[in-house]
N, C-alpha and C positions, 0 to 999 in steps of 0.2 A: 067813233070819230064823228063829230059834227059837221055842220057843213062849213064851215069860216077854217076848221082845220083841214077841212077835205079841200077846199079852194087852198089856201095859203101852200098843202102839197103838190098841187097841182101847179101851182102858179112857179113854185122854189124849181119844182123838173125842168118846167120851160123857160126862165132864166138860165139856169144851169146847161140847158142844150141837151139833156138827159135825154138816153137812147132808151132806158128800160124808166117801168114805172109799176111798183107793188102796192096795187088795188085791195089786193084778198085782207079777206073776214075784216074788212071794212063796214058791214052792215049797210052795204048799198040796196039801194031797191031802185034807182033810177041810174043811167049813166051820164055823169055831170057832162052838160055840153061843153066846158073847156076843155075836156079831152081835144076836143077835136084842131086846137092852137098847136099843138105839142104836134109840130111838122118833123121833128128828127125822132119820134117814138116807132121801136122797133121791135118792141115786146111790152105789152101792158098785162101783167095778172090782175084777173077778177075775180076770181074761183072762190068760193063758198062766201058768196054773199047774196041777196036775196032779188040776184035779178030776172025779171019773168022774161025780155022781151030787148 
């Protein structure tokens, strides 16, 4: 997943008002600061993606 798709899922959740949001095997190494918009998330998976920190 690139980043213009990784934004545009990100963007579709919080239009949506989505409570959950599935991150894994993304191939993240950073966590996109839009996360932090998504005020009604209430489970995000990241799992096996390549975050240090």
């Amino acid at each position: 997943m690139d980043q213009d798709e990784l934004a545009e899922a990100i963007a579709k959740s919080g239009d949506e008002g989505s409570t959950t949001l599935d991150l894994s095997r993304k191939g993240l190494t950073t966590l996109p600061p839009e996360i932090g918009e998504l005020t009604n998330l209430t489970w995000l998976d990241l799992s096996h993606n390549q975050l240090a920190a």
